[in-house]
C-alpha positions as CSV (number, residue, x, y, z in Angstrom):
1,X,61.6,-7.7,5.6
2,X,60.0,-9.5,2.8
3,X,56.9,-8.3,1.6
4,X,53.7,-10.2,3.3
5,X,52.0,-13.4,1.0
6,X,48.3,-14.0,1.1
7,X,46.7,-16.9,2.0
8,X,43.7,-18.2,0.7
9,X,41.1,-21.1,1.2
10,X,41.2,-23.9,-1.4
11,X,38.3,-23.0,-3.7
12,X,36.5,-26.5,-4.1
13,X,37.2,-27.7,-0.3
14,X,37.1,-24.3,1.4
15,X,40.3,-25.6,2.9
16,X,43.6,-23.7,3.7
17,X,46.4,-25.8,1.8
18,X,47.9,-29.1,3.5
19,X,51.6,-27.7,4.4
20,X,49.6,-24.7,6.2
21,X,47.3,-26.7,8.2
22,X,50.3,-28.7,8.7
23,X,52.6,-25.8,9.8
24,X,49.2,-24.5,12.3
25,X,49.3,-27.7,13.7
26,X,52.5,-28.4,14.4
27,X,53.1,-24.4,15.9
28,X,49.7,-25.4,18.2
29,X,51.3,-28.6,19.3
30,X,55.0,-27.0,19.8
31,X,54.2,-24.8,23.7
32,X,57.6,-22.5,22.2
33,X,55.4,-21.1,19.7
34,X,52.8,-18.0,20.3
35,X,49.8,-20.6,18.9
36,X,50.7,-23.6,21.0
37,X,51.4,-21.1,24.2
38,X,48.0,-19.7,23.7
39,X,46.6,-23.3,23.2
40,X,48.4,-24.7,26.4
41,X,46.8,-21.9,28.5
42,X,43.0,-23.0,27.5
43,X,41.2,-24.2,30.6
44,X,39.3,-27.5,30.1
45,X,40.6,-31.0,28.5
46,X,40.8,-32.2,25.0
47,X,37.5,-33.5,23.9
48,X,36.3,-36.3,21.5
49,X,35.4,-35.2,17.8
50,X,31.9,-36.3,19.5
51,X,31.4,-33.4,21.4
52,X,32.1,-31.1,18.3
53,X,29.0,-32.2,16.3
54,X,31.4,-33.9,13.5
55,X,29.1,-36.9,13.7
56,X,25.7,-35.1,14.3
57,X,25.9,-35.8,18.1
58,X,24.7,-33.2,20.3
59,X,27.2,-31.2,22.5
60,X,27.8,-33.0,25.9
61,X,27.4,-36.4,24.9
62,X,30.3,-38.4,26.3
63,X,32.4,-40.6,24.0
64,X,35.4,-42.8,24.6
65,X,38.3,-40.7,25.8
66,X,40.7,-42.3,23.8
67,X,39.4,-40.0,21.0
68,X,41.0,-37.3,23.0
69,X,44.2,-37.4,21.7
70,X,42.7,-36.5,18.2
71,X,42.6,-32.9,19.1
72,X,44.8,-30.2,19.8
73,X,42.8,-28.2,22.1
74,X,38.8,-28.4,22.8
75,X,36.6,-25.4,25.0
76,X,34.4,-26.7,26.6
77,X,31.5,-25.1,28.7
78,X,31.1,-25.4,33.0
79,X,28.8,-28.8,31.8
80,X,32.0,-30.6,30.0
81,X,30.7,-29.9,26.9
82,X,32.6,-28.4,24.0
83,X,31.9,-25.8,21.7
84,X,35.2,-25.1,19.7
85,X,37.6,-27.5,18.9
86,X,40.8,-27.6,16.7
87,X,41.7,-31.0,15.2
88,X,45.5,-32.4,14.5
89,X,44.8,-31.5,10.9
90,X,43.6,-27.7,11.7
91,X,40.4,-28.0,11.0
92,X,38.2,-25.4,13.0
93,X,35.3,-27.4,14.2
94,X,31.7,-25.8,15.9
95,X,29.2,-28.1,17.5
96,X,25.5,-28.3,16.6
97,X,23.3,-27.8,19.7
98,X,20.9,-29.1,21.7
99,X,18.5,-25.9,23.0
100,X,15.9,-26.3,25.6
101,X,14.0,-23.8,27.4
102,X,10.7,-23.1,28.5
103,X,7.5,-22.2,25.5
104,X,8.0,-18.4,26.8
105,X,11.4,-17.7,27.0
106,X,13.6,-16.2,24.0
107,X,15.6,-19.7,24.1
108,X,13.6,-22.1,21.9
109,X,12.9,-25.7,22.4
110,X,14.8,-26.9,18.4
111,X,16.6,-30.0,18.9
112,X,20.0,-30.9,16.8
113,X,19.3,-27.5,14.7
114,X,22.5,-27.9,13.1
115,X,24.3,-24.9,14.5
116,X,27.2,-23.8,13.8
117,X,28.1,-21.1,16.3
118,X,26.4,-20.2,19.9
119,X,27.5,-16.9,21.2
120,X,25.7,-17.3,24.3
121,X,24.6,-20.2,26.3
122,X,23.0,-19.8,29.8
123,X,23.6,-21.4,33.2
124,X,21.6,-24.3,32.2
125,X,23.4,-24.7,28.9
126,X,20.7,-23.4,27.1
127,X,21.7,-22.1,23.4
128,X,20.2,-18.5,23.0
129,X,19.1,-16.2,19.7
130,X,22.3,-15.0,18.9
131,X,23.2,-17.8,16.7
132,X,24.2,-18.9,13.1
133,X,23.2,-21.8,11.3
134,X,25.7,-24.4,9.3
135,X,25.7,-22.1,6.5
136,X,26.4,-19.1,8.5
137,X,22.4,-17.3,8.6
138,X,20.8,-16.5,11.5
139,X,18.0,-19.7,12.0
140,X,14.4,-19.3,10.4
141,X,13.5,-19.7,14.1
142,X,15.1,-17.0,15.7
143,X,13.7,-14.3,12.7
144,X,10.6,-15.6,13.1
145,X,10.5,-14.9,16.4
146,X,12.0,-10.9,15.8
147,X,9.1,-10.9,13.1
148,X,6.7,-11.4,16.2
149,X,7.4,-9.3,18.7
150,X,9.1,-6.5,16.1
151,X,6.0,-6.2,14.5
152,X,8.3,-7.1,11.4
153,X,7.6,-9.4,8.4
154,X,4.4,-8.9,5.9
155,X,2.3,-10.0,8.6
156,X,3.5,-7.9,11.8
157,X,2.9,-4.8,9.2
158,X,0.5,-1.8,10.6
159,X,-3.0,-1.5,8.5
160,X,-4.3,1.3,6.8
161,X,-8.4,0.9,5.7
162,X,-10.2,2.1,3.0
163,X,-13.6,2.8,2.1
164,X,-15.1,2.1,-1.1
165,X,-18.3,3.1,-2.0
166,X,-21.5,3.9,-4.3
167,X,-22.8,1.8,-6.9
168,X,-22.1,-0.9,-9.2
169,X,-19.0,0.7,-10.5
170,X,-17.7,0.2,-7.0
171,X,-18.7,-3.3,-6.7
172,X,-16.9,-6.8,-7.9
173,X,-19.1,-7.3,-11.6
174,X,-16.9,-8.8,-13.9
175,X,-13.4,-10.1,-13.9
176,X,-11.0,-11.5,-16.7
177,X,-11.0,-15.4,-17.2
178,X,-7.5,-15.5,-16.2
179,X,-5.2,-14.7,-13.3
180,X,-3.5,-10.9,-14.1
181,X,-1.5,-10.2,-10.0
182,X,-0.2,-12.4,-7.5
183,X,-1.0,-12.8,-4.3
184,X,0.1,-9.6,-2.5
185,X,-0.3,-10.8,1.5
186,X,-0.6,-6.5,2.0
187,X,-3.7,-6.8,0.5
188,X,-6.1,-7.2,2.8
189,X,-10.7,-7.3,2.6
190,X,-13.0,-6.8,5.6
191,X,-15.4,-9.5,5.8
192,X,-18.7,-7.9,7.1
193,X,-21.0,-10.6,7.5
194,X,-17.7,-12.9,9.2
195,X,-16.1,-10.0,10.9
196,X,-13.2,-11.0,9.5
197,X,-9.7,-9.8,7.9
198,X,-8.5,-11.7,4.8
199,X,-6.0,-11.9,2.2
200,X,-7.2,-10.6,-0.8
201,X,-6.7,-14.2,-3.5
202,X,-5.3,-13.6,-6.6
203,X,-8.4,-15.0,-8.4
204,X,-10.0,-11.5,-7.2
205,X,-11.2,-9.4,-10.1
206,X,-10.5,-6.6,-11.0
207,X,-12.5,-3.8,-9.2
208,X,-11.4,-0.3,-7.8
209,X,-10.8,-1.3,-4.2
210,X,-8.6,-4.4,-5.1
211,X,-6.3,-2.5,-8.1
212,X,-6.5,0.9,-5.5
213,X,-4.9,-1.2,-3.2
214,X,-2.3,-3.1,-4.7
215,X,-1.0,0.1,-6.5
216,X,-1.2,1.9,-2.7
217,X,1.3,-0.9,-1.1
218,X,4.0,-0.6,-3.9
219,X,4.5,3.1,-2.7
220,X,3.9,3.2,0.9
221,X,6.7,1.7,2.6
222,X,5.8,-0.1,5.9
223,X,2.2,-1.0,6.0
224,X,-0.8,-2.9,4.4
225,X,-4.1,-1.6,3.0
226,X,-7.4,-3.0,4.2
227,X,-10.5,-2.5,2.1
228,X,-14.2,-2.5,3.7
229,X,-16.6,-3.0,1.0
230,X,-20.3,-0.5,1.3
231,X,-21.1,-0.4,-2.2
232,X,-24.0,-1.9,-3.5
233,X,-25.5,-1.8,-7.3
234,X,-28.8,0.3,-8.0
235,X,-28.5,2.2,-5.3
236,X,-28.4,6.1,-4.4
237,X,-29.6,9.0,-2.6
238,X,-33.0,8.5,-4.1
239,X,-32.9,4.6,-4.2
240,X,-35.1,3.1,-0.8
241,X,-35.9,-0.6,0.1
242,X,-39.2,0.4,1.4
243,X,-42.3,-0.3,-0.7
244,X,-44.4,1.9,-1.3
245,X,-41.7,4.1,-1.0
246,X,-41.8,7.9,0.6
247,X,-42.2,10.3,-1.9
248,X,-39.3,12.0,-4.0
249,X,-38.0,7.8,-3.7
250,X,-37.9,5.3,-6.0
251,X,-38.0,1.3,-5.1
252,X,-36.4,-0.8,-7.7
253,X,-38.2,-4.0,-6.6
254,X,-35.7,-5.3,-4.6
255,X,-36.1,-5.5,-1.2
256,X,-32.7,-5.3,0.2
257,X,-31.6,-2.3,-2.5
258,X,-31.7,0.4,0.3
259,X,-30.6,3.8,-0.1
260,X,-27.4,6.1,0.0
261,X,-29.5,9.1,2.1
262,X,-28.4,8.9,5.5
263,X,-31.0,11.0,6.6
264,X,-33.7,7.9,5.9
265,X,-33.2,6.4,8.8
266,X,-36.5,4.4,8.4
267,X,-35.1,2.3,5.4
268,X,-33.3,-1.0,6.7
269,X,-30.8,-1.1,4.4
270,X,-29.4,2.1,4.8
271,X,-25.8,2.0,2.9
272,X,-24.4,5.0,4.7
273,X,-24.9,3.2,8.4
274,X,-23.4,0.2,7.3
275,X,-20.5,2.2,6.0
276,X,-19.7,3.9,9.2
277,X,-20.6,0.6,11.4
278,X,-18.4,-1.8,9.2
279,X,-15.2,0.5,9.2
280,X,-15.3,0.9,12.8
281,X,-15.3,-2.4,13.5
282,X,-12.6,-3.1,10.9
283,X,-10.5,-0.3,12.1
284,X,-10.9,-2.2,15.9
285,X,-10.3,-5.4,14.1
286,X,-6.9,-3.9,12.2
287,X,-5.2,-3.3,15.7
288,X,-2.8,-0.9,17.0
289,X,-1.4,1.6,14.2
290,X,-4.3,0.9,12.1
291,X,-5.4,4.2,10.2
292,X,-8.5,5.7,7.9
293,X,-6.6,6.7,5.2
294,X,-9.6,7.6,2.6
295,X,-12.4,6.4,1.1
296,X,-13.1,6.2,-3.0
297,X,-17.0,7.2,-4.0
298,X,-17.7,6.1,-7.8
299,X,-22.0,6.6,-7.6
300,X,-24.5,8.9,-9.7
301,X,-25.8,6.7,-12.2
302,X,-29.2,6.1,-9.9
303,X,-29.7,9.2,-9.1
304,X,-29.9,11.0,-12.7
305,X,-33.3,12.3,-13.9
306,X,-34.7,12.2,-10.1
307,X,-32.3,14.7,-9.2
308,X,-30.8,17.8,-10.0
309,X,-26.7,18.8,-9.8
310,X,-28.0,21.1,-7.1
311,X,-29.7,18.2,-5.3
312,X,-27.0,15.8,-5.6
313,X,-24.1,18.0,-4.5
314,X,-26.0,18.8,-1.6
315,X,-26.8,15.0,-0.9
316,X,-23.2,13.9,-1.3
317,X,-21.8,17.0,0.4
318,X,-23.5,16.2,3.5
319,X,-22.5,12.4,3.2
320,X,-18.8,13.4,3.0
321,X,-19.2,16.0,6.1
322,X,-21.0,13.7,8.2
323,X,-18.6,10.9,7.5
324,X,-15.9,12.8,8.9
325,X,-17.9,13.5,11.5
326,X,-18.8,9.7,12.5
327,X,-15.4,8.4,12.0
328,X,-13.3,10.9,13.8
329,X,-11.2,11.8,11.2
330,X,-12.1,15.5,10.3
331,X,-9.7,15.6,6.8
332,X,-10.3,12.7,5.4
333,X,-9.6,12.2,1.8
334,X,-12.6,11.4,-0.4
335,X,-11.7,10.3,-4.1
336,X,-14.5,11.0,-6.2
337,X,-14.3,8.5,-9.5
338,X,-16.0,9.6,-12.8
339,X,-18.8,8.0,-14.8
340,X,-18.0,5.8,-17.6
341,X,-17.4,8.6,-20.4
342,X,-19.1,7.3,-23.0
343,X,-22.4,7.1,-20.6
344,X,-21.4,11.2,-19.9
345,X,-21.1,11.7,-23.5
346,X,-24.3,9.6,-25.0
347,X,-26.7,10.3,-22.4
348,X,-29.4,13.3,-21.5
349,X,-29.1,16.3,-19.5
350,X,-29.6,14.4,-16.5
351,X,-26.5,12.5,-16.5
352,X,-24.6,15.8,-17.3
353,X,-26.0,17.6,-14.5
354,X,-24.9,14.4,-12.4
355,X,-21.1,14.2,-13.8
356,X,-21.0,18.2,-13.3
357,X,-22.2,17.7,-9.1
358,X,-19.3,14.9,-8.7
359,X,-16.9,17.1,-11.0
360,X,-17.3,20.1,-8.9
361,X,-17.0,18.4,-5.7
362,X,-13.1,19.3,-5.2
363,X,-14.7,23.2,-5.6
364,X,-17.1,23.1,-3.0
365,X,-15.4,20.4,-0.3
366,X,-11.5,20.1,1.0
367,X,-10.0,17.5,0.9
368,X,-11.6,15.6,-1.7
369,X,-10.6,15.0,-5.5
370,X,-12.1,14.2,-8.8
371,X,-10.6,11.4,-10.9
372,X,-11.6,11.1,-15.1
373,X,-12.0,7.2,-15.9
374,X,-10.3,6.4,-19.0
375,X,-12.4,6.2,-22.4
376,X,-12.9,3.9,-24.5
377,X,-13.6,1.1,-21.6
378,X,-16.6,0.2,-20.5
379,X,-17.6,-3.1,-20.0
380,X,-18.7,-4.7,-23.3
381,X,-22.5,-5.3,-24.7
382,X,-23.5,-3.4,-21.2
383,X,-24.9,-0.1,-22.6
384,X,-21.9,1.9,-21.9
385,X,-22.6,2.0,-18.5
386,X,-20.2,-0.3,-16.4
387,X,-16.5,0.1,-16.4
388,X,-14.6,-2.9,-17.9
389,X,-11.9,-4.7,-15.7
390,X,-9.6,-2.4,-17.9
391,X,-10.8,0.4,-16.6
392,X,-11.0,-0.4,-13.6
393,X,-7.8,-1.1,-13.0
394,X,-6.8,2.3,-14.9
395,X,-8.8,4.0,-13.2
396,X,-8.0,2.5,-9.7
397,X,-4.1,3.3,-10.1
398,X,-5.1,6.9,-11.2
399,X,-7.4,7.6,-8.1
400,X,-4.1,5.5,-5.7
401,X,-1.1,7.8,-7.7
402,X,-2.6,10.9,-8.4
403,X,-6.1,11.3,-6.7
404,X,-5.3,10.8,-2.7
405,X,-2.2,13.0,-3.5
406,X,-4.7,15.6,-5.1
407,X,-7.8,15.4,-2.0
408,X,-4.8,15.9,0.5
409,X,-3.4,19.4,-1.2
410,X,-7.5,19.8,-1.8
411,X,-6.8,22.8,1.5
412,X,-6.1,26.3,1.9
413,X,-3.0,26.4,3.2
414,X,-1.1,29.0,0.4
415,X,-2.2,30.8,-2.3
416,X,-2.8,28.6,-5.3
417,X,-0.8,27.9,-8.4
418,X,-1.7,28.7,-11.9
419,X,-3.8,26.3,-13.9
420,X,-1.7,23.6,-15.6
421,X,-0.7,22.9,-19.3
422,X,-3.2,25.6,-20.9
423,X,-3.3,24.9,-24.3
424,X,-5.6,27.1,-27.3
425,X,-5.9,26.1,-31.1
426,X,-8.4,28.0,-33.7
427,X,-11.2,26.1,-35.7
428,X,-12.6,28.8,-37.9
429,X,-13.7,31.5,-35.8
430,X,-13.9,29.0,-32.7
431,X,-11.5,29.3,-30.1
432,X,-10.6,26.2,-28.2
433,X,-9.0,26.7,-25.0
434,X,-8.3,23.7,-22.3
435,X,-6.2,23.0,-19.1
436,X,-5.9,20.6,-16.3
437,X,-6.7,21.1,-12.4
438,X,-3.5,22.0,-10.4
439,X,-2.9,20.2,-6.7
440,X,-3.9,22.6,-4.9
441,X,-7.0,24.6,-3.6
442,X,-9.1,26.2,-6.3
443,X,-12.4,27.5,-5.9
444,X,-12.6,29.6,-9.2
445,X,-10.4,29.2,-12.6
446,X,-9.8,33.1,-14.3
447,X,-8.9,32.8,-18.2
448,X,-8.5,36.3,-20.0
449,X,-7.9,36.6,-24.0
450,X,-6.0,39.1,-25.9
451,X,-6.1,40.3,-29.8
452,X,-3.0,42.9,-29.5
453,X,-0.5,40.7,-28.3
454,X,-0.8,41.1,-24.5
455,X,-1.4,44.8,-24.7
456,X,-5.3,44.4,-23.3
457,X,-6.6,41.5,-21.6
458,X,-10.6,40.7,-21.4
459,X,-12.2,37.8,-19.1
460,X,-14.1,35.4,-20.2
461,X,-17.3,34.3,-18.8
462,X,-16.6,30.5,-17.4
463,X,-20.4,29.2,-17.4
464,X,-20.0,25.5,-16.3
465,X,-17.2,26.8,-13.4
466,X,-16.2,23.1,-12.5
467,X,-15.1,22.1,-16.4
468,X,-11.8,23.1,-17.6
469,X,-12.4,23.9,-21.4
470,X,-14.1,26.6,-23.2
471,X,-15.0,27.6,-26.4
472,X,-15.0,31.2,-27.3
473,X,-16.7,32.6,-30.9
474,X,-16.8,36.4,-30.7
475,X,-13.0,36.6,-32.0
476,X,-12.7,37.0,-35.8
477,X,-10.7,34.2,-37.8
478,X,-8.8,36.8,-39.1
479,X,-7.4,37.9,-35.7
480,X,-4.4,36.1,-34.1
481,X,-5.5,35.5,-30.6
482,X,-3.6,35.0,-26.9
483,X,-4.6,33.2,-23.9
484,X,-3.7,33.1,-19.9
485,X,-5.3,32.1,-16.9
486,X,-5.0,32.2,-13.2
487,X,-6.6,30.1,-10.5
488,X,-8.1,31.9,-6.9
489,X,-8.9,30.0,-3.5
490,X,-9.6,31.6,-0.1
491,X,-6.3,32.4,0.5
492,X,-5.7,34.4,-3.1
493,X,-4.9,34.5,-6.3
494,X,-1.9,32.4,-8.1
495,X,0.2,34.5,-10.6
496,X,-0.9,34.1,-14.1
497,X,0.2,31.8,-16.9
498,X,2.9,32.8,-19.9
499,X,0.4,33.7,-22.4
500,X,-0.5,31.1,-25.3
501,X,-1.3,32.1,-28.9
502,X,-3.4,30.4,-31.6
């Protein structure tokens, strides 16, 4: 037996070459052969090229007879109307349909769709969803209509919701004067005063909710991200819309400024009910599978001189409990942003003792994190005070990446793990020693020093317990000096770090 030869289509005409289609057509017209047995067994008459959709007619339409005699074989349907023909030159030929049906049912009313294959027809000749189109897809139609009831598509996707809130730095204040994303259709803005869901444009600017949630979509597979807007400039805990205000409250002279203190239920602006009444609604609004995934708190900047880092961690504390509390979701994330650093760094007491209450927050409450902003970015000839759209966008993508992955491991499941990339260097007889937050549970940071190369260890005294640096002047320059630390939560404490030396 001689070894088998392959037979391909003409690569211009997508044709199989003449003497084949020949030979097919001669073996389908000879009753000897296996093909023209096969073809004399079909049940149903030759049918005009008609019927086959050659000329864009729809299947069933009668033409002359005569015709008939042009094709080798034709199937045709209990109706008399074909739906695969062979022609004297082998030519495979499909019809394009005619569908009807009723609004409701899976078979669509789409006239002369140009199909090019119908699996399935039903007793009424109806074309059904299991279908290709002339260039062999499945019809735009048809995945529409998975998209729908699937829940499939950009717009079938499940919501998530977040909350942004605080101040101005959580607010829309200035964008750049040209176009930096596209339109992402997962991005999605609650609408209090329309009680309504929309697509967030690409014209938005650049603010922490916006950049948060376009960062959030590119790594969560599967759903959108919904943000509800409660933040309003000027405002905190010791902020109020009432004039004269109650004592240890300060109006600003605006009469819808309100206040951040949930417990001033005599103000009628008060930014913490609006914040629990507009996500409820918007979760209700986001349908089924919608979820409170976290909200992002970037606020202090009000509240500095009037209060203390006692006072405001209390205040905030109790805003992220009750929170919970009113939303039904008893872990949820809270993502504490940072003030602007240069308004940390060129500012009094006061705004330390604020940065130091938000800093510490991870300490004292599960579940929540504390993100740095980036330096070197505030919003220009604004007195250091507002983030830039720079910055906001940094500092959006850093809370989305790395601060909901830190406020979720923010729990005592397991001991903790060491603190991360400890690092000492000398400057004279100062000792300079630094390390970053692991993602875990830590309620206390231990750092130890040594002069005799491990031998003896002595702890140092951490004063500001929520900062991780410190600077250490007792050692004498002339003294080569080692460092290690360890990190304890209420479950224990995390093996210690290789030492470091300086």
């Amino acid at each position: 037996m001689g070894t088998p030869k392959l037979v391909s289509a003409d690569s211009e005409t997508g044709q199989l070459a003449g003497t084949i289609r020949e030979r097919i057509a001669a073996n389908l017209g000879d009753p000897s052969t296996p093909e023209g047995g096969a073809a004399a067994k079909v049940v149903g008459l030759p049918g005009p090229k008609g019927d086959a959709g050659k000329d864009g007619n729809p299947v069933g339409t009668e033409q002359p007879s005569d015709r008939d005699a042009d094709w080798v074989f034709a199937e045709r349907d209990v109706n008399q109307r074909v739906h695969h023909a062979i022609g004297l030159d082998g030519r495979h030929i499909f019809p394009r349909g005619v569908q009807t049906g009723d609004a409701g049912s899976f078979i669509h009313d789409v006239v002369n769709s140009d199909l090019s294959w119908a699996a399935i027809r039903d007793a009424n000749g109806r074309v059904g969803e299991l279908r290709l189109d002339m260039t062999g897809h499945v019809p735009q139609d048809v995945l529409d209509g998975w998209s729908a009831r699937m829940g499939t598509g950009v717009g079938g996707l499940p919501i998530d919701v977040l909350i942004v809130a605080g101040q101005s730095n959580a607010t829309k204040r200035s964008s750049l004067p040209v176009i930096v994303s596209d339109v992402d259709q997962r991005v999605l803005q609650w609408n209090a005063a329309a009680a309504s869901i929309g697509v967030v444009p690409a014209t938005d600017v650049q603010w922490i909710g916006n950049e948060f949630a376009r960062e959030y979509v590119k790594n969560v597979s599967g759903r959108r991200l919904l943000i509800v807007p409660c933040a309003m400039g000027s405002t905190g805990f010791t902020t109020t819309s009432i004039n004269p205000p109650p004592p240890g409250y300060t109006y600003t002279g605006n009469a819808a400024q309100g206040t951040w203190d949930r417990t001033l239920t005599s103000d009628p602006t008060n930014h913490y009910a609006n914040m629990i009444a507009w996500t409820k609604v918007a979760l209700a609004a986001a349908g089924s599978g919608a979820r409170l995934i976290g909200a992002l708190w970037s606020q202090g900047e009000s509240d500095r001189g009037p209060m203390s880092q006692t006072q405001y961690a209390a205040k905030l504390d109790d805003l992220i409990g009750q929170a919970r509390i009113d939303l039904g979701v008893a872990d949820l994330p809270f993502i504490i942003g940072s003030m602007v650093p240069e308004t940390i760094a060129n500012n009094s007491v006061s705004t330390t003792a604020i940065n130091l209450a938000l800093l510490d927050t991870p300490r004292r409450v599960t579940r929540t994190s504390y993100v740095w902003g980036p330096a070197g970015m505030p919003e220009y000839g604004n007195g250091l005070i507002h983030w830039s759209p720079q910055g906001q966008a940094v500092r959006a993508r850093e809370m989305a990446r790395d601060g909901l992955y830190r406020a979720r491991l923010n729990v005592a499941a397991a001991n903790p793990v060491p603190p991360q990339a400890l690092t000492i260097s000398r400057s004279g007889s100062a000792v300079h020693i630094s390390w970053a937050a692991p993602p875990c549970r830590v309620t206390a940071y231990n750092i130890e020093l040594s002069t005799d190369s491990g031998a003896t260890w002595t702890a140092v005294a951490l004063a500001d317990g929520p900062i991780a640096t410190y600077c250490d002047t007792t050692v004498s320059a002339t003294l080569p000096v080692w460092v290690r630390g360890s990190t304890t939560n209420p479950v224990g404490t995390s093996d210690k770090t290789l030492p470091e030396k300086a």
